[in-house]
N, C-alpha and C positions, 0 to 999 in steps of 0.2 A: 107356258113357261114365262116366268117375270123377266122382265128387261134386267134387272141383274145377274140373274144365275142365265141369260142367256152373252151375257157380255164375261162372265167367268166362261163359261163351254168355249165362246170364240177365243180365247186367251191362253187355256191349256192343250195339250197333246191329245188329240185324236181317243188314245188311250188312255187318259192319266191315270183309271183306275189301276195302270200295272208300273205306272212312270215312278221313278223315287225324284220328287224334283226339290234342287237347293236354288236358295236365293237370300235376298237381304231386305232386310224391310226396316227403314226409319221409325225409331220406337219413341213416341212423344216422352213417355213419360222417364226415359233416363237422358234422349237426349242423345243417341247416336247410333249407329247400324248394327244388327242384329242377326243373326245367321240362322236362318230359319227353314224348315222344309213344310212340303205343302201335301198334305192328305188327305182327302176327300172335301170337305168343306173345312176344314181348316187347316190354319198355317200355327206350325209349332217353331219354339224359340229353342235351339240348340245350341244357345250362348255355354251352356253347361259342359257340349260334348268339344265345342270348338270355339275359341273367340274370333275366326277368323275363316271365310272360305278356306284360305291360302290353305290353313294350318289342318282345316277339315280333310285336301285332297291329297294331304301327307300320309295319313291313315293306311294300316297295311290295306284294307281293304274299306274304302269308303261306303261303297254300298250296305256292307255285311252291317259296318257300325251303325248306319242311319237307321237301319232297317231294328235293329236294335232296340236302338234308341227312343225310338215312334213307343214302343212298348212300354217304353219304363217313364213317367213323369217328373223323377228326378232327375233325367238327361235332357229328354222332349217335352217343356210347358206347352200344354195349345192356349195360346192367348187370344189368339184374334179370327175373325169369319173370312175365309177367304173371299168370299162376295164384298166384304167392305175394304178389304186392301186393293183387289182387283179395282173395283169402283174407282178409289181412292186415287188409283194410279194414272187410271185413264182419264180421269177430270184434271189431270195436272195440277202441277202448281209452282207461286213463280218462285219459292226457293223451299228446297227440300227440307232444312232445316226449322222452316215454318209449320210444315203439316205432317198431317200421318194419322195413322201407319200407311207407308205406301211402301211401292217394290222400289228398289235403286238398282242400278246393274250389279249382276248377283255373283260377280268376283273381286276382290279387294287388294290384296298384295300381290297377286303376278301380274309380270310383263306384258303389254299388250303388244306382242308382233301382229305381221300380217304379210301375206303371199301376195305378189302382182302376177300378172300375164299369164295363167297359169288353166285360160280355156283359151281356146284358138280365134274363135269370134270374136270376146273382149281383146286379145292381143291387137288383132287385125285395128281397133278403132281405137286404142293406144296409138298406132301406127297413124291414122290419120288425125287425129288430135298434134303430133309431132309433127308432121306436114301440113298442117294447117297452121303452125305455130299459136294454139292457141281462139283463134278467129273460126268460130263458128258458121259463119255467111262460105264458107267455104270448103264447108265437110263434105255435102252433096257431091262436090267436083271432083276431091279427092279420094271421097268413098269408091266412084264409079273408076278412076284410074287404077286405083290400088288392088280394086277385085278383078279390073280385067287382068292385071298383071300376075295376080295370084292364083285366079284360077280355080279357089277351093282346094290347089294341091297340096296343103298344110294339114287340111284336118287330120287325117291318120300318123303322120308323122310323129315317132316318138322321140321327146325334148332326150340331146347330147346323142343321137344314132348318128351311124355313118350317112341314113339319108339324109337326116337334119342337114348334116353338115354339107351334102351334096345341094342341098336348097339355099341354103346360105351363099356357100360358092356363086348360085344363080342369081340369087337377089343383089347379092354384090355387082354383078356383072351388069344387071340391070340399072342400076343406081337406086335401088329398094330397099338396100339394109337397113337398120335402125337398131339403135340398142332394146327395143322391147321385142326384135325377135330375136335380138340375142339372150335374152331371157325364156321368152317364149317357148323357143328351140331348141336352144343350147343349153351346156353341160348342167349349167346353176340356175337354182329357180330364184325370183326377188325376191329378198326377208326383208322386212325394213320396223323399224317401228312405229306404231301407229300413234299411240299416243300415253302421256305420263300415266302412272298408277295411282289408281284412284279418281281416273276424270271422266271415265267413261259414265254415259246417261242411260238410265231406264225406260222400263214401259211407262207410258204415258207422258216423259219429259218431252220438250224441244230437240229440234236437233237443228245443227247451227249451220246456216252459211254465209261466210263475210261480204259484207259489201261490196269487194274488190272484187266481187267474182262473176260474172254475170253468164256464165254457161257452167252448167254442174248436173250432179245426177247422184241419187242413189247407189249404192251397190249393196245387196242381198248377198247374204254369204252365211255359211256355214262353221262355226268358233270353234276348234277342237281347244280342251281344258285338258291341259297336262303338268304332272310333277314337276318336280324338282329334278328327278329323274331321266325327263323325257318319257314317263308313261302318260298314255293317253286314256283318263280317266272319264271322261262324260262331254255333251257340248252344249252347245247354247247359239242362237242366232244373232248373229251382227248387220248392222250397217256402216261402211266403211264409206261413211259420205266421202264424193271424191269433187276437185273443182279440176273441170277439164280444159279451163282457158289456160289457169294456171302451170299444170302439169305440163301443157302441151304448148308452152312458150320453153321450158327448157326442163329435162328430167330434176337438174339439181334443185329445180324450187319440190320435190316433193314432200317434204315437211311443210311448208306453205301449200299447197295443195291439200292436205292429207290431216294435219292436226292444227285444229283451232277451236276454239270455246263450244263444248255438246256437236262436237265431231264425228263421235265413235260413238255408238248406241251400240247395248249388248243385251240380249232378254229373250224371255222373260223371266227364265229360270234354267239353272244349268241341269242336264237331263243328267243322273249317273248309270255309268254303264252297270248290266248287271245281266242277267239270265235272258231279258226281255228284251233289249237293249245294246246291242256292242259295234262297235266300227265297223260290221262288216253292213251294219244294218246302215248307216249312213254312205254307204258307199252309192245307195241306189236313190238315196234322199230327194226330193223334187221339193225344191225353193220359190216358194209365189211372191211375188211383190205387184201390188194394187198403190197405185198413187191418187189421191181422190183430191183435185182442187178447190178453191173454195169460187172459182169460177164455171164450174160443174167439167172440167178438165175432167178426163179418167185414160188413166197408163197402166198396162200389166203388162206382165213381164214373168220370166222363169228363169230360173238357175239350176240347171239339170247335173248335181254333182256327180254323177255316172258319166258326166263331157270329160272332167278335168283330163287332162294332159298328163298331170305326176302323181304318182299315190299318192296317198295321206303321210304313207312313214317317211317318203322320200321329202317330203314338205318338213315335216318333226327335223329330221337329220338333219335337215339342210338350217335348220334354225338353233340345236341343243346338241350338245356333243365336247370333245375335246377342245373345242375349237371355242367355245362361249356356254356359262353354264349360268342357270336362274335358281336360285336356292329357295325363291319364294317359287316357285313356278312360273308359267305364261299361257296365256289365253291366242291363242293362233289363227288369225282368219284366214281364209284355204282360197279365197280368190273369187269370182264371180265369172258367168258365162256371162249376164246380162249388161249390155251395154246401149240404149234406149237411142234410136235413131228417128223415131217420130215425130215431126213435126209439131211444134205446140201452138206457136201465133204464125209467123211467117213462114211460107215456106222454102225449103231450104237451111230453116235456122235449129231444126231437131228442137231436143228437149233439153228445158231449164227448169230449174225451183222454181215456184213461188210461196213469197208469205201465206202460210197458212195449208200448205199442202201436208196432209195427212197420209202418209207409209202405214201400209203396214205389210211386216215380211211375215213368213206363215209357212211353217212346213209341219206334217201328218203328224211328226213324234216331236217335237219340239214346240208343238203351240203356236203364239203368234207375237210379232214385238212390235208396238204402236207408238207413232210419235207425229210430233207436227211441226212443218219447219219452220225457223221461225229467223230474223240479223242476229247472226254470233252476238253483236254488240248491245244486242238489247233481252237476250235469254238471261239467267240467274247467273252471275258470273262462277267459278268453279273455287271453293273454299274452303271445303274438306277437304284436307289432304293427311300427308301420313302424321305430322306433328298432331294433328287434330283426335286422329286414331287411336293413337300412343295415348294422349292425356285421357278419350274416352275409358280406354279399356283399362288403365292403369286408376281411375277412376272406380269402374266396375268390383274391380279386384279387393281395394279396400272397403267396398262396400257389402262385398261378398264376407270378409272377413269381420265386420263391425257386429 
């Protein structure tokens, strides 16, 4: 097999021959993103059926249409080789707007929320990050107080039950509370948002950490893709880069912790539910994350979405409802098990980035999503946004009409 169709195979689903996958790919020759689906060796342009994810996941039935679509060439152009977009993606580049065709992160107009505390193990090192206030050289100490005190009697415990709140009662009594296990446990799970529309990075981009930060960590997660509605139409893989000095000097910096320039990585493609494919099937999903330094550093990790703590709909509900509604939709990260306690230079000081470390998250039906980390202040700064969109496609329109 050639080094390219073997760097396509690692990039797609396990399956792809049965996967319906949407995505976006920067199109050199008009000049702006593209809504594309991906079948067999090639990627077709469904600029015809949809100018827009958002507008694609509106569809009574998304799947039925693509599936459609793929038939007919006056809905589905195939323009491009997937081997060369793929390629394309993973070689990077330092501004999207320069190259192509490559993949972008494969949602456009919805919201990008995101779940916290929402596995029990991740909770737990929330909890000593906020006891640590931040300072890393002191996680070990407070790892080892916090586990004797807990015991492991959290894991079965279901968040807002009477035992929850019989544990709470205890933790109080100890002087162990903390607002992430009153998330963790308690009645409401965290929604927060992760970052503006339109800023999220792709396969093969950077992914950014600020200078100010000098203890951080991946997090591997699971994106449900849902309506306008609240239905939950298809997913895609995220990283929900997180900075743990930050967060864990006080919860209100979490937007400083949480969104800064090539933050939020989403890819590589959003999978559509369909026959093959449905929620029930990510319920048992296993999440890989492989960190590879460029100082021969090697971290792996798993995110067992079968841990979480709260269903998926309780997560949906807790984000879209009466209470707050997304007319474009939103893309929802469901939270992570993995929280990386290994040791990288000192010991004692666990795990941090470095320039040039290479993620990549990877699960059976969703493929794999590849980036390399790089100082926020020095990746492609973020300048597509929606003004930009607007003029693209209102562009397109009259040229569709000339």
């Amino acid at each position: 097999m050639s080094p390219v169709s073997e760097a396509v195979r690692s990039v797609l689903p396990e399956d792809a021959d049965q996967a319906l996958l949407i995505g976006r790919v920067w199109d050199v020759e008009t000049g702006g993103p593209r809504v594309v689906a991906v079948s067999g060796g090639t990627v077709f342009d469904l600029q015809r059926l949809a100018a827009t994810v958002a507008e694609l996941m509106e569809l009574p039935d998304p799947a039925a249409a693509v599936r459609f679509a793929l038939l007919d060439p006056t809905l589905a152009e195939p323009r491009w080789a997937t081997a060369d977009v793929v390629r394309a993606s993973l070689a990077g580049s330092a501004s999207v707007e320069s190259e192509g065709p490559r993949l972008l992160a494969p949602i456009d107009l919805q919201v990008i929320k995101a779940c916290g505390v929402t596995f029990v193990d991740s909770m737990i090192e929330r909890v000593i990050e906020e006891r640590c206030a931040g300072d890393a050289g002191r996680a070990a100490e407070v790892r080892e107080l916090v586990g004797r005190a807990l015991g492991g009697s959290l894991a079965d415990l279901r968040p807002g039950s009477a035992e929850a709140a019989e544990a709470k009662r205890v933790l109080i009594a100890e002087g162990l509370w903390s607002q992430y296990l009153e998330v963790g446990i308690g009645p409401d799970p965290e929604v927060f948002t992760k970052a503006p529309v339109l800023s999220s990075v792709g396969l093969g981009d950077g992914i950014g950490i600020p200078a100010f930060s000098s203890w951080n960590n991946p997090e591997p997660e699971l994106v449900l893709i849902a309506t306008s509605g609240g239905r939950v139409v298809g997913a895609t893989l995220g990283n929900d880069v997180n900075l743990r000095d930050v967060e864990g000097r006080s919860a209100l910096l979490l937007g400083k912790a949480k969104d800064n320039n090539a933050s939020s990585a989403l890819g590589p493609f959003i999978r559509l539910f369909d026959g093959n494919f449905t929620l029930e099937t990510l319920r048992g999903e296993e999440i890989l994350l492989r960190v590879d330094g460029p100082d021969g550093y090697l971290l792996e990790g798993r995110n067992s979405v079968s841990r979480i703590s709260r269903p998926f709909e309780e997560l949906v509900a807790a984000t879209h409802g009466k209470h707050h509604q997304y007319p474009d939709g939103f893309a929802l990260f469901t939270g992570t098990l993995f929280a990386p306690t290994q040791d990288r230079d000192e010991a004692g000081q666990g795990f941090t980035h470095k320039r040039g470390d290479v993620v990549t998250i990877r699960s059976r039906h969703l493929g794999a999503l590849v980036n390399t980390v790089g100082p926020c202040e020095e990746l492609p700064e973020w300048t597509f946004g929606l003004r930009q969109l607007f003029d693209y496609l209102a562009r397109q329109r009259q040229a569709a009409r000339a």
